[in-house]
C-alpha positions as CSV (number, residue, x, y, z in Angstrom):
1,X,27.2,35.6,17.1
2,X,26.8,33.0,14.3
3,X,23.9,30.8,15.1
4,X,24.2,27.3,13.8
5,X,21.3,25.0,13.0
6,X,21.1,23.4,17.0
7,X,20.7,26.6,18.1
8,X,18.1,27.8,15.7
9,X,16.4,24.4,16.5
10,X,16.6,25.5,20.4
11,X,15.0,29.1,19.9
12,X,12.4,27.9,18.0
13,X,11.5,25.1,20.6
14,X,11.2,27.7,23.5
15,X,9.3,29.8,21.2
16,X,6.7,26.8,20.4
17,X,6.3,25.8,23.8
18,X,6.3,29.4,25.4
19,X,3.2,29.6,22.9
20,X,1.7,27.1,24.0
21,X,2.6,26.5,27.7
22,X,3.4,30.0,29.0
23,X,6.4,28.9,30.5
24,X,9.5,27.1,29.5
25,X,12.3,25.2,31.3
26,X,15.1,23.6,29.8
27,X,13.2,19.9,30.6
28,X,10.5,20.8,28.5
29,X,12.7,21.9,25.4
30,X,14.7,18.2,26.3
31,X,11.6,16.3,25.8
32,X,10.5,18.6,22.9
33,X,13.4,18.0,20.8
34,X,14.0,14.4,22.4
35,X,17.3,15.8,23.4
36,X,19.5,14.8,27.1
37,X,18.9,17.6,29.6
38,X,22.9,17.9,29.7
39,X,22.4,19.0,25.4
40,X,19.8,21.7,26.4
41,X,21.6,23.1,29.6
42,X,24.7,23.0,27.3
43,X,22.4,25.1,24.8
44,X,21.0,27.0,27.2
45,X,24.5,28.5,28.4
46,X,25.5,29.2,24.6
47,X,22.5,31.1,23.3
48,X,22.2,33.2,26.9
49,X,26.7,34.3,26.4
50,X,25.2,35.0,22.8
51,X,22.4,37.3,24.1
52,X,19.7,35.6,23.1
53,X,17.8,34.1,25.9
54,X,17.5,34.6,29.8
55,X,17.0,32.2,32.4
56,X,15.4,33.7,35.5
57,X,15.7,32.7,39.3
58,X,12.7,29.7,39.0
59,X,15.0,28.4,35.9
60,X,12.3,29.7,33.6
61,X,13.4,30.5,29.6
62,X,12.8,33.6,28.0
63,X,14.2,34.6,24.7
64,X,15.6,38.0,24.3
65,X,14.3,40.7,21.8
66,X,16.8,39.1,19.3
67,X,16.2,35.5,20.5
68,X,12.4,36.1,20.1
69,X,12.9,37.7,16.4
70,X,15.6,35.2,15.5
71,X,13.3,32.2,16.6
72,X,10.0,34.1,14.6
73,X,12.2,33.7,11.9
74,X,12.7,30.6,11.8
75,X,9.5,29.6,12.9
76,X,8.1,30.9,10.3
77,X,10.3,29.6,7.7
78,X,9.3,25.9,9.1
79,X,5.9,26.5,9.3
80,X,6.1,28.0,5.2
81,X,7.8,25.1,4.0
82,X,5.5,22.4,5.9
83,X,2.4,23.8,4.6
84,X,4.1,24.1,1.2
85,X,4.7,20.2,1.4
86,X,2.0,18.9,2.7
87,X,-0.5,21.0,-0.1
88,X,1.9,19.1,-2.9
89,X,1.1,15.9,-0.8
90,X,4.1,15.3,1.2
91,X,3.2,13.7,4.2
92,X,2.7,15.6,7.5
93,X,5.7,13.5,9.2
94,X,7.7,13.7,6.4
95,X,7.2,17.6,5.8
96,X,8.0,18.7,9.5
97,X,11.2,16.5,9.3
98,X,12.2,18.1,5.5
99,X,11.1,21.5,6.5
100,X,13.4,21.5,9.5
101,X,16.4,20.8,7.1
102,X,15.4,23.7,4.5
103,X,14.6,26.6,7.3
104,X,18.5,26.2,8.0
105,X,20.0,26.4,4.5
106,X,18.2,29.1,2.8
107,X,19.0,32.5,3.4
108,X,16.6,34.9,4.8
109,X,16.2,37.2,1.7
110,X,15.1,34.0,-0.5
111,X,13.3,32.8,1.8
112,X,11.4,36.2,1.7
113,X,11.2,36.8,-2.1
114,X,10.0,32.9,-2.2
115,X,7.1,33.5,0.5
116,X,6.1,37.0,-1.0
117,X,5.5,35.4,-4.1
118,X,3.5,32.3,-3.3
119,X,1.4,35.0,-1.3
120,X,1.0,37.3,-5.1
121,X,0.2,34.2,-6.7
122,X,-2.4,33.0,-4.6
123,X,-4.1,36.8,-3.6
């Protein structure tokens, strides 16, 4: 299943906040993304058909193997591209909202080449 940018946005939202709360419902990913409830249960029924979250019993989110390793991916991809414009002074606000757009539109083996060398170049 193709995976447009919502749905990245939703995996990576469970991810952050299963990080940093331990346990995720769909409210919680509503106010993260400032998003209706009726969005993220919409969402929520998409990426589990598509295999990559769960929703247990207590209503509780859990990403799959995939939804985990799609939502690393993007995660990390956002956090690259913030810290890359904020160090060429972008400001903070300004570089979570511009790195949200790029994580989307470049392709994971660019995205890879581009982060393996910044990493050679500043060893």
């Amino acid at each position: 299943m193709k995976l447009h940018a919502s749905g990245e946005d939703y995996l990576e939202a469970i991810l952050v906040l299963h990080k940093k709360m331990g346990m995720v419902r769909s409210v919680d990913v509503a106010r993260h993304l400032e998003v209706t409830k009726p969005s993220v249960c919409h969402a929520v029924v998409t990426l589990r058909d598509g295999g990559f979250l769960t929703m247990d019993s207590d209503y509780f989110l859990h990403l799959t193997d995939v939804g985990r390793e799609v939502a690393e991916q993007i995660y990390e991809k956002h956090r690259f591209f913030t810290d890359r414009l904020i160090e060429a002074g972008v400001d903070p606000e300004t570089a979570e909202r511009d790195a949200c757009r790029m994580e989307h539109v470049i392709s994971q083996e660019s995205f890879e080449h581009l982060r393996d060398a910044y990493k050679t170049k500043n060893e």
